[in-house]
C-alpha positions in Angstrom: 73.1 79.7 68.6 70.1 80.6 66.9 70.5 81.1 63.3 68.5 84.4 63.7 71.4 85.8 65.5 73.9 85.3 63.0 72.2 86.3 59.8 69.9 89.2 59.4 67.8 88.6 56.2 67.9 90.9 53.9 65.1 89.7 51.0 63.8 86.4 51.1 61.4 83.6 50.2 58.9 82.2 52.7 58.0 79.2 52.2 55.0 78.9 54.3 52.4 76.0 54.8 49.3 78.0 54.4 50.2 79.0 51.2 51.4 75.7 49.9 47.7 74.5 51.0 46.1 77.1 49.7 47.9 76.5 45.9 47.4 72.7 46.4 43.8 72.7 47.0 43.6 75.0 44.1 44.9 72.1 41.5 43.6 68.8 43.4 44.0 67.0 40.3 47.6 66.9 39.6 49.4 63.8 40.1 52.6 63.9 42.4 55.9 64.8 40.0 58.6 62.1 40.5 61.9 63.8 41.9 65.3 62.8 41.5 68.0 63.7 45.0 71.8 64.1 44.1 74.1 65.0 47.4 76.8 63.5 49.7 78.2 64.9 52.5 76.4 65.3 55.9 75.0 68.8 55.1 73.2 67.3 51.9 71.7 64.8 54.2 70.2 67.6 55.8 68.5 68.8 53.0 67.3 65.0 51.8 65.7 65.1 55.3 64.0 68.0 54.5 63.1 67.3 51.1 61.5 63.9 51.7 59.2 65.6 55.0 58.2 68.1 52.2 57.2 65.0 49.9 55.6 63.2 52.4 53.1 65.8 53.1 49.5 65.4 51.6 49.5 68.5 49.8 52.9 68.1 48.2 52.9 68.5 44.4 56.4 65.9 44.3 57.3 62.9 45.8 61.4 62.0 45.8 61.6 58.8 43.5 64.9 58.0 43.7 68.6 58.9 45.1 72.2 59.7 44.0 75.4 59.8 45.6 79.2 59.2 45.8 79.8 55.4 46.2 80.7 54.2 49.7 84.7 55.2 51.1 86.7 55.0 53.6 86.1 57.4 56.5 86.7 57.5 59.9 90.0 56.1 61.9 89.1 52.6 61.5 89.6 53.2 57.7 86.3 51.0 57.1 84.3 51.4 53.4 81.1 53.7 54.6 78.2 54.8 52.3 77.8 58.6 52.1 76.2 60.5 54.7 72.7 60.7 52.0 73.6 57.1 51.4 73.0 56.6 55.0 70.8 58.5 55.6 68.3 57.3 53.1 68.8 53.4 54.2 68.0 54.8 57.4 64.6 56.5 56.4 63.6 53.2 54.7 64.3 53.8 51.1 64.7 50.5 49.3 68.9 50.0 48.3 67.2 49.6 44.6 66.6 53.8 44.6 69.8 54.6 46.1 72.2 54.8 43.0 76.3 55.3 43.8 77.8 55.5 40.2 81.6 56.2 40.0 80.6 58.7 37.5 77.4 60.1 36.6 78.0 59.3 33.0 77.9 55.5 32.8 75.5 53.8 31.1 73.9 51.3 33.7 73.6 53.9 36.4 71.7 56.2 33.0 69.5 53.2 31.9 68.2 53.3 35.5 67.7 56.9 35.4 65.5 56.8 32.7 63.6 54.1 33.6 62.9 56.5 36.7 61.3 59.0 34.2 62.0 61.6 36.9 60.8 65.0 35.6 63.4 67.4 37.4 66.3 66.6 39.5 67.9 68.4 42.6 71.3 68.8 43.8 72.9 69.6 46.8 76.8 69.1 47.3 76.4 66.3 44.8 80.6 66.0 44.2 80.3 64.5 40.7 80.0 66.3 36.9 76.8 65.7 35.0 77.0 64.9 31.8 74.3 66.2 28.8 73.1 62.5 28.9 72.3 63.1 32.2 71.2 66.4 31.8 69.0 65.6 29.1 66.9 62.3 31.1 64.8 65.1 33.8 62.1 66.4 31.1 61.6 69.7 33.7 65.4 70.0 34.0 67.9 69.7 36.7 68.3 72.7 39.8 71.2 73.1 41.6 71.0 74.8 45.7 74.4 76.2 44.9 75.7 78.3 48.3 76.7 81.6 46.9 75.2 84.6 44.7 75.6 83.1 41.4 77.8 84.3 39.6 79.6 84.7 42.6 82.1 82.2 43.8 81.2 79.4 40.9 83.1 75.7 41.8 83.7 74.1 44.9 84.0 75.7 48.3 82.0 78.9 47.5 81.3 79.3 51.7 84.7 79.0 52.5 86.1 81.1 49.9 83.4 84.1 50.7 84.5 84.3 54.4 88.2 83.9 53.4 87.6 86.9 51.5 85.8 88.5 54.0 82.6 89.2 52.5 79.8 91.0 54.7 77.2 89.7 52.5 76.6 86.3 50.7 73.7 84.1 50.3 71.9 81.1 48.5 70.9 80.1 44.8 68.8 78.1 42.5 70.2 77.5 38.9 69.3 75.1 36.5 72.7 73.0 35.7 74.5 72.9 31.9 77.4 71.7 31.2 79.5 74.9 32.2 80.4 74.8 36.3 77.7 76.9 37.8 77.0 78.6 34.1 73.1 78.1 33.9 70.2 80.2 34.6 69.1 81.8 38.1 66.1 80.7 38.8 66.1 82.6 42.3 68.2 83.8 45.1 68.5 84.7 48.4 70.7 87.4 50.1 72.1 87.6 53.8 74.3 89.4 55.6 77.1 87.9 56.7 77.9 87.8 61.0 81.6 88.1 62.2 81.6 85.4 64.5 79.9 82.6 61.9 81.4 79.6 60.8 81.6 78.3 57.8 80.1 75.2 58.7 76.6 76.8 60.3 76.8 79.1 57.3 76.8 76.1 54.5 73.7 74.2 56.5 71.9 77.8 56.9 72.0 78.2 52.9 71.6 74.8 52.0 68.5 74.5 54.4 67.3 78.4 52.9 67.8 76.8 49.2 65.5 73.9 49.8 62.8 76.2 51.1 62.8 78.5 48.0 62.8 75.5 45.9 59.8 73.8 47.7 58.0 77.4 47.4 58.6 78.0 43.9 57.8 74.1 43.4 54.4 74.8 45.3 53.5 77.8 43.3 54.3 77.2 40.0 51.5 75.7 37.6 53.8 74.7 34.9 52.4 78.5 33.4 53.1 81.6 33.3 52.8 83.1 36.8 52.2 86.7 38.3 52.6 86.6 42.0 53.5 89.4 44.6 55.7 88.9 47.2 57.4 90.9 50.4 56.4 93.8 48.6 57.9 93.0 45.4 57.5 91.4 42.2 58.9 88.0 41.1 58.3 87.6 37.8 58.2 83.9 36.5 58.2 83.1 32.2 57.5 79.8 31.2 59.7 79.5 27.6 57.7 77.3 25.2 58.4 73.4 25.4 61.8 74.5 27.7 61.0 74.4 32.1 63.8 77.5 31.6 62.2 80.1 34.3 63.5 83.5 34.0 62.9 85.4 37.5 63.4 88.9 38.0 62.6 91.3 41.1 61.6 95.0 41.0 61.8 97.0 43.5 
C-alpha cells in the first residue's frame, strides 16, 4: 500500500533535488563534511541506504565516514552469531570492515580513540540501541542528531511507535534533536507531523518516519551554511539561529 494512503501530511519538509542543486552550486567550494551512522535494526538499514545515496551524490555537502552498531548476535532459528542488519548492510554496499565499529558499549575507550581519529563533525542516529556517553557526545565538533519517531517531547525512550498506536493516537509524527545525556532531553531541531490511518501498522509506520526523518535532515543539511539562515517555506517561516561557537539550531514555525 502506498504510503500516501495511510498518512495524510499535515506540514512538512520537502526535501527536493532542485533545491539541494541550486544551494550546492551556490557554495562550490566547500569540502564534503565527514558523517558518522549509528543504527541497528533492519529499519535503520533503511535509512543508512538512504543516507549513503544522499552522500554519493555530486552535490552532496557530507559524505558518511564511518559506521556504528550493536555487535553481531544470535538471530534466526539456527541460533548462528549475525552482524546487525546496518552491519550487513554496510559490508554489503562495500564499506571497508575497518569503518564499521560494533562496541559493546559506546563508552569504551578503543572504540572512542577510533572515533576521534574519524574527526567526524556531526553524527546521526537511527534506532541506534546503545547510551552515548558525554565522551562520545563531545568527539562530533557539529554535534550529534537523533531521527527519533515521535513529537518530541512525546513518547521519549524506546518504542515511541508502538506506544502512540497503543494509545490510540490520531496524530504522531517524526523528529530531529540533538542528543545530551538526558533520554530524548535535547533540543528540536525540526519536526514533522502526520496523521495517523486506522488500518496502519506499526511497522510501515516506524519505516515511514524514519525514511521522513532522514529527508528533513538531508534538507536542513543542504540548506544550512553554518550561518544564520532566513528561508521561507510551504508558506511559513522556519527560523534557523546559529549560537556562537555551539552547532545548537533553535527552529521555530509561524504561522
Amino acid at each position: 500500500m502506498h504510503s500516501s494512503s495511510l498518512l495524510r501530511r499535515f506540514s512538512c519538509f520537502n526535501a527536493t533535488t532542485s533545491s539541494s542543486s541550486v544551494i550546492a552550486a551556490s557554495y562550490p567550494s566547500v569540502k564534503k563534511k565527514p558523517l558518522v551512522f549509528l543504527g541497528s535494526p533492519q529499519v535503520s538499514a533503511s535509512v543508512l541506504e538512504s543516507l549513503l545515496n544522499a552522500s554519493a551524490a555530486p552535490d552532496s555537502l557530507f559524505e558518511v565516514s564511518a559506521i556504528v552498531t550493536q555487535p553481531p548476535s544470535r538471530r534466526d532459528r539456527g541460533r548462528k552469531v549475525m552482524p546487525s542488519p546496518v552491519a550487513q548492510h554496510a559490508l554489503d554496499c562495500g564499506l571497508p570492515t575497518e569503518l564499521i565499529f560494533t562496541p559493546e558499549r559506546a563508552g569504551e575507550e578503543m572504540f572512542l580513540s577510533n572515533l576521534r581519529a574519524l574527526q567526524p563533525e556531526l553524527c546521526i542516529t537511527a534506532a541506534y540501541g546503545n547510551i552515548l556517553p558525554t565522551k562520545f557526545l563531545k568527539i562530533p565538533s557539529l554535534g550529534t542528531v537523533n531521527i527519533h519517531p515521535s513529537l518530541l517531547p512525546l513518547y521519549r525512550g524506546a518504542a515511541p511507535v508502538q506506544r502512540a498506536l497503543q494509545d490510540g493516537v490520531k496524530e504522531t509524527g517524526v523528529s530531529l534533536a540533538f542528543t545530551v545525556r538526558a533520554l530524548d532531553a535535547g533540543p528540536v531541531i525540526a519536526s514533522e507531523r502526520f496523521q495517523v490511518d486506522d488500518h496502519i501498522k506499526a511497522p510501515n509506520l516506524l519505516e515511514m518516519l524514519f525514511s521522513r526523518g532522514l529527508s528533513i535532515f538531508c534538507f536542513i543539511f543542504y540548506i544550512k551554511t553554518w550561518n544564520s539562515i532566513w528561508f521561507t517555506l510551504h508558506s511559513k517561516f522556519f527560523i534557523l539561529l546559529r549560537r556562537i561557537n555551539k552547532f545548537t539550531w533553535f527552529v521555530s514555525c509561524y504561522t
